[in-house]
MARNUZA-40220 format. One line per 4 residues: their letters; for each residue x, y, z of C-alpha. Coordinates in nm, 2 decimals. Layout:
// MARNUZA-40220
a = X Y Z  ...
***
This chain:
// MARNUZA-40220
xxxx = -0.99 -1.30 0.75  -0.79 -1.63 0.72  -0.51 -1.56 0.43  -0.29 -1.78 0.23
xxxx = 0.04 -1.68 0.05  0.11 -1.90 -0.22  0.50 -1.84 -0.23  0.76 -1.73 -0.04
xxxx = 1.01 -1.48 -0.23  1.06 -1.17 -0.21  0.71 -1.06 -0.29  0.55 -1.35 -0.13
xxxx = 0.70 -1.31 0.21  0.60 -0.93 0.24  0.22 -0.99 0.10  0.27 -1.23 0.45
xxxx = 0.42 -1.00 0.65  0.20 -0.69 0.54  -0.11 -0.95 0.63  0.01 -1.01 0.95
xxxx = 0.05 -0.62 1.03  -0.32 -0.63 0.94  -0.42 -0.89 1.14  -0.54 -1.14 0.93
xxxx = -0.48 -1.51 1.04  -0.23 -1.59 0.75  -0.03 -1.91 0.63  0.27 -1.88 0.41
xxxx = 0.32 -2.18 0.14  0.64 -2.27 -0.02  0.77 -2.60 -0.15  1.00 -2.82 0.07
xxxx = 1.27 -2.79 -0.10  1.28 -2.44 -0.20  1.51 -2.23 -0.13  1.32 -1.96 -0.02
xxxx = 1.09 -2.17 0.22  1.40 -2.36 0.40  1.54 -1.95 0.46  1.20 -1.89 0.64
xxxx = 1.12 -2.22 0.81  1.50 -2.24 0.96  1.49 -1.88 1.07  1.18 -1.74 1.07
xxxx = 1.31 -1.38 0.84  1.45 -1.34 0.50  1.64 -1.05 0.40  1.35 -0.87 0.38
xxxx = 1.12 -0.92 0.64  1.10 -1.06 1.00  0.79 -1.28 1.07  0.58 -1.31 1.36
xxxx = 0.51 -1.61 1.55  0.13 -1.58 1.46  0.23 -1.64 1.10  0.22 -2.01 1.02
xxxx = 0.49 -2.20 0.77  0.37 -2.48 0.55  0.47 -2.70 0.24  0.15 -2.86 0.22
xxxx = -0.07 -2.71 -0.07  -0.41 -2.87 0.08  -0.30 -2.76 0.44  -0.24 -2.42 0.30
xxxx = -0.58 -2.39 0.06  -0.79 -2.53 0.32  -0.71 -2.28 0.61  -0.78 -1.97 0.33
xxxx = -1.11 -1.74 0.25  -0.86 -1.56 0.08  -0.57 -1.72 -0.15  -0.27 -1.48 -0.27
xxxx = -0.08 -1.61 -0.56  0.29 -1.48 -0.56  0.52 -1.71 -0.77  0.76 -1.66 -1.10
xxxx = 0.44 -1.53 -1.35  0.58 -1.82 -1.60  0.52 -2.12 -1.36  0.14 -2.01 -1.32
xxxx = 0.00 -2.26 -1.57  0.10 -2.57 -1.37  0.04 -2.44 -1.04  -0.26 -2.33 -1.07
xxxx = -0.36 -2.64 -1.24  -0.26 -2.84 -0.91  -0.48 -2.57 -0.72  -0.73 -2.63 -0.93
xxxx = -0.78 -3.05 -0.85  -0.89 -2.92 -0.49  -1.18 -2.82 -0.37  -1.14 -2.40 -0.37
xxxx = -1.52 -2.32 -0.41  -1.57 -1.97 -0.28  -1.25 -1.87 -0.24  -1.14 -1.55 -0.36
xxxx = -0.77 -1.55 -0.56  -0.55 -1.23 -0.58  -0.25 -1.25 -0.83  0.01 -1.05 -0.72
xxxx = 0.32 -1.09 -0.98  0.34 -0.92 -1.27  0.41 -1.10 -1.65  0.29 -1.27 -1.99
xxxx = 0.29 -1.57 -2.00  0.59 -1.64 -2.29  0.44 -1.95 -2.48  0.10 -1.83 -2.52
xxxx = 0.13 -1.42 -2.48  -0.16 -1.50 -2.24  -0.23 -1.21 -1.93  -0.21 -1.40 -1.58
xxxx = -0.54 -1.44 -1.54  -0.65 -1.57 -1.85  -0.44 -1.87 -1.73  -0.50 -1.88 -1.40
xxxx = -0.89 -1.92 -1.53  -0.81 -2.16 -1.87  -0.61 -2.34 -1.56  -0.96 -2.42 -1.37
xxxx = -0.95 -2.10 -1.12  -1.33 -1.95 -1.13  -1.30 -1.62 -1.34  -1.54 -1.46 -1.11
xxxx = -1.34 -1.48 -0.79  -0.99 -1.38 -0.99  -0.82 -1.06 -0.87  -0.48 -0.89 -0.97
xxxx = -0.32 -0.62 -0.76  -0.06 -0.46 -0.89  0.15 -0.08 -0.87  0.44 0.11 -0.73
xxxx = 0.58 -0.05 -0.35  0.93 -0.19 -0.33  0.96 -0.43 0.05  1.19 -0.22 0.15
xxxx = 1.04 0.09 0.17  0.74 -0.07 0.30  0.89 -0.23 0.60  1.05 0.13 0.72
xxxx = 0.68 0.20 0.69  0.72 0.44 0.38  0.38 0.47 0.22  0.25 0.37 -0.15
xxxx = -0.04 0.35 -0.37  -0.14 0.04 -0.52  -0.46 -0.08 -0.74  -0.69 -0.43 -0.77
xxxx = -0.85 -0.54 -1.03  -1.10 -0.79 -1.12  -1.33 -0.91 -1.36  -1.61 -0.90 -1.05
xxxx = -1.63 -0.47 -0.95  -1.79 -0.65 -0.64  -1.47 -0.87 -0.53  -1.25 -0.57 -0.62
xxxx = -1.43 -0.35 -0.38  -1.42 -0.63 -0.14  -1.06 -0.68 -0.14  -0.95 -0.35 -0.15
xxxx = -1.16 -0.29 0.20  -0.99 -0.57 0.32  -0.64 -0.51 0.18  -0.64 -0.11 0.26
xxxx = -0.37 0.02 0.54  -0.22 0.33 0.69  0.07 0.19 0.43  -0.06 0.09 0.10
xxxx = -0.38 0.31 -0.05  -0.59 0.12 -0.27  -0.77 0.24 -0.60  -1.05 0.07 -0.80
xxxx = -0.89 -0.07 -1.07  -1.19 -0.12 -1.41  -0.98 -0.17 -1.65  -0.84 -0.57 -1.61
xxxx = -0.68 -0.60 -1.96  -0.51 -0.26 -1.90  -0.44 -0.33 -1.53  -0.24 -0.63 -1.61
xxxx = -0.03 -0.57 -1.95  0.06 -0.25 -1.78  0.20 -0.43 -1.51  0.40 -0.67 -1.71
xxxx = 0.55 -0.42 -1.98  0.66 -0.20 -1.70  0.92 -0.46 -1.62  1.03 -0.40 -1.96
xxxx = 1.06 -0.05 -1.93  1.24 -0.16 -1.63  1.53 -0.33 -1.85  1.53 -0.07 -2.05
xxxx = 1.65 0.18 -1.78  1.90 0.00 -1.64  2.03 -0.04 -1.99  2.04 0.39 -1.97
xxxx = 2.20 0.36 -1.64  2.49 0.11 -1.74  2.56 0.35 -2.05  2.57 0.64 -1.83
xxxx = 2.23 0.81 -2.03  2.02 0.86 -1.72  1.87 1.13 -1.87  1.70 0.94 -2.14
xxxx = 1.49 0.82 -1.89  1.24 1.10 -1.89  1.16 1.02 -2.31  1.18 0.65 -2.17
xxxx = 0.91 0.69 -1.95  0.69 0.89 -2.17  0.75 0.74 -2.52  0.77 0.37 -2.32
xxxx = 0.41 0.47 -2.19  0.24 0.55 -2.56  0.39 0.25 -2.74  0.23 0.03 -2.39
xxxx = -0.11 0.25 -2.45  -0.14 0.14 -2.84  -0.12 -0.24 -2.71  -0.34 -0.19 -2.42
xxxx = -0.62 -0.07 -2.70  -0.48 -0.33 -2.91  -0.60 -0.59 -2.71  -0.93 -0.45 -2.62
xxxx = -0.84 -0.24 -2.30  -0.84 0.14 -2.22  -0.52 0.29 -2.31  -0.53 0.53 -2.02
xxxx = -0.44 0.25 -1.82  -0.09 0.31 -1.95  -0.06 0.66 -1.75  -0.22 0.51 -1.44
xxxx = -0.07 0.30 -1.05  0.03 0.02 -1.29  0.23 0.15 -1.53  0.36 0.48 -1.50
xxxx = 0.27 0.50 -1.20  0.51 0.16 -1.13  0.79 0.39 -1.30  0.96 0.50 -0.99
xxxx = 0.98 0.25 -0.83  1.13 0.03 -1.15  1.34 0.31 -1.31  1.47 0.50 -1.02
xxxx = 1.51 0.23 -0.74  1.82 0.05 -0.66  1.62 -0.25 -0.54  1.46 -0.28 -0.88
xxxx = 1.55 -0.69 -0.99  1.48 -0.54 -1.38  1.68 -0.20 -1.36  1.97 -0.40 -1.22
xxxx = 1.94 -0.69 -1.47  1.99 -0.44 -1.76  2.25 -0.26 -1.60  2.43 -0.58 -1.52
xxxx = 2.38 -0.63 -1.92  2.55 -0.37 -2.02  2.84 -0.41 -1.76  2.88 -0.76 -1.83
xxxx = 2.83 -0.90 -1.47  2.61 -1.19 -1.37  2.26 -1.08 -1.19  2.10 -1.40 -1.06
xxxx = 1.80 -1.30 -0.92  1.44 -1.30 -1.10  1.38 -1.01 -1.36  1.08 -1.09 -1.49
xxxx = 1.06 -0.83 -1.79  1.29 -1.05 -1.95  1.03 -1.36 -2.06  0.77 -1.08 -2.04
xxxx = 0.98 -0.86 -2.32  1.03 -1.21 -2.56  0.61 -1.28 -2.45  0.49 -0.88 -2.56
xxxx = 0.72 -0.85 -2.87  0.50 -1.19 -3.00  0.18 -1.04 -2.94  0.25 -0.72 -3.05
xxxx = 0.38 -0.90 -3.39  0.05 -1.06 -3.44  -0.15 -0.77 -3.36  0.05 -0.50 -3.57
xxxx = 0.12 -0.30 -3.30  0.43 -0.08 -3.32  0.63 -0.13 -3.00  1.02 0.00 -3.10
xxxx = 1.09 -0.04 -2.74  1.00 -0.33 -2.67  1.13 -0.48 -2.98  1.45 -0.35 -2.90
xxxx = 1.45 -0.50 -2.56  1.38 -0.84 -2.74  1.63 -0.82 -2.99  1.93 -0.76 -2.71
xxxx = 1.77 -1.08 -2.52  1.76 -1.26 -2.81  2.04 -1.21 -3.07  2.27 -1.02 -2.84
xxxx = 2.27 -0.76 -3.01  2.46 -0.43 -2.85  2.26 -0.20 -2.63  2.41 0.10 -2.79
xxxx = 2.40 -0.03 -3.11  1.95 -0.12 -3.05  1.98 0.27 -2.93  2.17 0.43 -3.26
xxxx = 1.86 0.23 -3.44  1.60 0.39 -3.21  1.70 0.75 -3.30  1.76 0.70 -3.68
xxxx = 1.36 0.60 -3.72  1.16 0.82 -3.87  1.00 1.13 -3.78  0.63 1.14 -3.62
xxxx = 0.41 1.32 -3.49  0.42 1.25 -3.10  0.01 1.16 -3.03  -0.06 0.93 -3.35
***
């Protein structure tokens, strides 16, 4: 199968690598000028992976689209709008488009692909695969589990065929709306516990996980999805991974909060917490979590301080 991987971070580079190991014929895009890219193109690895010769470097967008059956989307989530608009003015009939990032989009609370198809993309060939899987586990060839999901059950079952390996097992995802605002508000979560971790509560993180899960499940319904999505590979599943890990970008970013040091890299539960706390406004849904999470962003407002709040709320019964 030829593949295309649409960016070249962190994510991006291992979705090329992991292609590769599978054999597909497989082209990695990034802009000239990024950063990312120039790491790659100059020296053929990243801190992450090591590419093979077989895998081919390009800036071009129409070089890159027009060598792929299969296109692999793996940018920030909040520059997906304008790119996909750009992919959209070529000629991408009949190919199949997997987004692999996880967000909302923060101006319109809009799941990823709902713009990647109000961008031109064919809703019928738009895929999402999401779940638990940090690079570097993967490349010491520490297993996972991962799910895709589709509007089409046929693509789904067609890409996860394609995608499966001795390293990732894929599940059926049905459940698209779920699928992907689980994804996103894990990265929330994420924030949230390495908030616990700079305040030295670790062991909130078990009430985290479970109380984080229900307020995700009420939205996922809210929206018109099945809330057992909440408890399934792409969002509590995705808790280990985000919670747990040092390599986490969103555990660090809220432990670097707390701390008061500078975290550079991308976290995207932070546009995804300010994009989630909107919607869930408009639809009614309580999300104290998530609220709080918005609140720090926002007004600055003192971790420990959004916590104190947390516990003085009222009493309820756990499964309203």
């Amino acid at each position: 199968m030829k593949v295309s991987v649409l960016g070249c971070g962190r994510w991006g580079s291992f979705l090329a690598w992991y292609n590769n190991r599978l054999g597909n014929e497989v082209v990695s895009f990034g802009p000239e000028h990024d950063y990312s890219y120039q790491v790659l193109k100059n020296t053929g690895r990243n801190e992450y992976v090591r590419f093979d010769r077989d895998i081919r470097l390009t800036c071009d967008l129409d070089d890159a689209l027009g060598h792929a059956d299969t296109v692999i989307i793996s940018i920030s989530s909040q520059g997906l709008r304008g790119f996909a608009s750009e992919i959209s003015k070529r000629d991408i009939r009949g190919k199949k488009f997997v987004l692999c990032m996880k967000g909302i989009e923060e101006t319109t609370g809009k799941r990823l692909s709902e713009v990647a198809i109000e961008s031109g993309i064919p809703k019928e060939n738009v895929a999402v695969w999401s779940g638990p899987g940090h690079i570097q586990e993967f490349t010491k060839n520490v297993p996972n589990c991962m799910v895709i999901d589709s509007y089409n059950p046929e693509l789904t079952r067609e890409l996860v065929q394609v995608f499966k390996s001795d390293l990732i097992r894929f599940y059926y995802g049905n459940d698209i709306i779920g699928t992907e605002v689980g994804a996103a508000t894990k990265n929330i979560m994420g924030i949230v516990a390495g908030v616990l971790d700079g305040l030295n509560y670790a062991s909130l993180k078990g009430p985290l996980m479970a109380r984080g899960a229900r307020e995700v499940a009420r939205l996922i319904k809210a929206l018109g999805g099945n809330e057992l999505s909440a408890y399934g590979l792409c969002h509590l599943g995705d808790y280990e991974t985000t919670l747990f890990s040092l390599h986490s970008h969103n555990r660090k970013w809220g432990e670097a909060y707390v701390l008061g040091q500078p975290f550079e890299k991308l976290a995207e539960g932070v546009a995804t917490a300010r994009a989630v706390a909107g919607v869930a406004a408009k639809l009614g849904v309580d999300m104290p979590i998530t609220n709080a999470v918005n609140e720090m962003i926002r007004k600055h407002t003192p971790p420990k301080d959004l916590l104190a709040t947390l516990f003085e709320r009222d009493a309820k019964e756990e499964f309203i």
